[in-house]
C-alpha positions in Angstrom: 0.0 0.0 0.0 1.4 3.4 -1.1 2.4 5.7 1.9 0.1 8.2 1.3 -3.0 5.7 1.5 -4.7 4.9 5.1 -5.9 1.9 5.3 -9.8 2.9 5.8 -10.0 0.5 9.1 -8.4 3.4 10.7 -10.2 5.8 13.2 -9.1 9.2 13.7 -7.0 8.6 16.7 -5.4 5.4 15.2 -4.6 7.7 12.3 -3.3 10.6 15.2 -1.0 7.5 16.4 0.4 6.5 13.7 1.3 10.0 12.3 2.9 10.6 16.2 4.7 6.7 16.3 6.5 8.2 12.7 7.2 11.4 14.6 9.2 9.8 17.6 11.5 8.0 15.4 13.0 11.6 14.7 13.7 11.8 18.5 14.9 7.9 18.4 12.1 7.0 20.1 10.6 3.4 19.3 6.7 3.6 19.8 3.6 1.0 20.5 0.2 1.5 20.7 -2.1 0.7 22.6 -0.4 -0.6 26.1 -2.0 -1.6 29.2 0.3 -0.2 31.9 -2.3 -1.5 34.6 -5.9 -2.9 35.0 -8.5 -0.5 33.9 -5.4 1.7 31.7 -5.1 2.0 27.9 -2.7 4.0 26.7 -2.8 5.5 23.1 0.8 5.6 22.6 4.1 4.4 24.5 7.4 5.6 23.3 10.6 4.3 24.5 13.8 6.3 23.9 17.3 5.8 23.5 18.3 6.2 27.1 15.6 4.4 28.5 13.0 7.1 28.6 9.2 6.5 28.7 6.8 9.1 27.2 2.8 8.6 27.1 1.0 10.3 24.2 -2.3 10.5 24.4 -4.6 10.8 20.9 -7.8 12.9 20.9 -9.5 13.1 17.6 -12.0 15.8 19.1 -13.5 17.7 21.8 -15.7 15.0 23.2 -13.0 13.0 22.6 -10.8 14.8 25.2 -13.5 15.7 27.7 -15.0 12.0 28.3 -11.6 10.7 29.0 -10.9 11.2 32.7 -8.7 8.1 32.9 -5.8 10.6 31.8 -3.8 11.6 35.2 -4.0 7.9 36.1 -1.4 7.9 33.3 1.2 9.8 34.5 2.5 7.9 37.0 3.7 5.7 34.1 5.6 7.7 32.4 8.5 9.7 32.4 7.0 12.6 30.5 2.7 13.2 29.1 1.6 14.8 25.6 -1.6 15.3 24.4 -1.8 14.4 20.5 -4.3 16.4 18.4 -4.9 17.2 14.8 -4.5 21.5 13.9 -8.5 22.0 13.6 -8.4 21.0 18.1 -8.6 23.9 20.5 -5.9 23.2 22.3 -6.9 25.8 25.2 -9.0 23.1 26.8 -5.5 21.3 27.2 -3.8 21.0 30.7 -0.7 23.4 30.2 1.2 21.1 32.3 1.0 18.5 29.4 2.7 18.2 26.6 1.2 19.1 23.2 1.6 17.8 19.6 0.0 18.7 16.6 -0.2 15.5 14.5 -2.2 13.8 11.3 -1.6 10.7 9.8 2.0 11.2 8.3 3.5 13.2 11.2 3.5 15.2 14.0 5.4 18.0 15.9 6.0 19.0 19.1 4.7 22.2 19.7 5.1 22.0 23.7 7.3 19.6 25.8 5.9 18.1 28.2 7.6 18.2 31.9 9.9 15.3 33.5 8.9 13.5 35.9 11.4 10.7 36.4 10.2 6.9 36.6 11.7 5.3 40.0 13.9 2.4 38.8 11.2 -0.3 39.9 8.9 1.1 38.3 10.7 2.1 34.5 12.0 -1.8 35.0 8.4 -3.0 35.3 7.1 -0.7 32.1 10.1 -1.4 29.9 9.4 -5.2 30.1 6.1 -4.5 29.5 6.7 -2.4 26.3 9.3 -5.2 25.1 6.8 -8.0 25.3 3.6 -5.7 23.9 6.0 -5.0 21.0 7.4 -8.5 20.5 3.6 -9.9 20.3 2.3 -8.0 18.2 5.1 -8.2 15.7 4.6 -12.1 16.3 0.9 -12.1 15.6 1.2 -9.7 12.7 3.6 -12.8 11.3 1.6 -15.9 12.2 -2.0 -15.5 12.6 -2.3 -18.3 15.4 -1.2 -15.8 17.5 -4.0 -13.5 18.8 -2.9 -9.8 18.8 -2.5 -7.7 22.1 -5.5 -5.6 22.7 
């Protein structure tokens, strides 16, 4: 499928993800979507950096979008910085300043704010880092033999 074509199985936020996931790999940032860091938690987007670094992005594809989710600050106690993803139509105003922001569609992204650090205790970026390593090595297994059920 030609780069410029999304498949049409996509949803807006998938399409948010994918154009953010392309974006990290500028910062050297390997990405999955779509990670459980705990019971009741789905994150859009986990990035892992080259230093061991663990950023949360999370994808809103519109105003209801953002303002039903109020799982959000549960997230960022699992990661080492938080970013909002939205497209350039989003009024960004409703967004927490003390988030990170990035303007994104399906091919890319930028940062427009970084977000703050808050460091991962060493337990903790241990427990996500496997976590990310075995999300990422099952779906790359189930997108190769379709025995294997897909992480959802």
């Amino acid at each position: 499928m030609p780069d410029d074509v999304s498949p049409p199985s996509l949803q807006p936020g998938q399409l948010l993800a994918r154009g953010v996931c392309r974006h990290l790999l500028t910062y050297d940032f390997v990405s999955v979507e779509e990670l459980v860091p705990t019971s009741g938690l789905r994150v859009d987007v986990m990035a892992l950096g080259p230093k061991g670094e663990i950023w949360i992005v999370e994808c809103k594809s519109s105003r209801a979008d953002f303002q039903s989710d109020h799982k959000w600050q549960g997230y960022l106690e699992w990661c080492d910085r938080f970013f909002w993803a939205v497209d350039q139509d989003f009024p960004t105003e409703l967004l927490p300043e003390a988030t990170g922001l990035i303007i994104a569609d399906a091919y890319d992204a930028a940062v427009i704010r970084m977000a703050p650090e808050e460091k991962l205790a060493p337990a903790r970026r241990k427990v996500m880092t496997q976590k990310f390593a075995r999300h990422a090595a099952r779906r790359a297994q189930a997108a190769r033999d379709p025995r294997v059920k897909p992480v959802l």
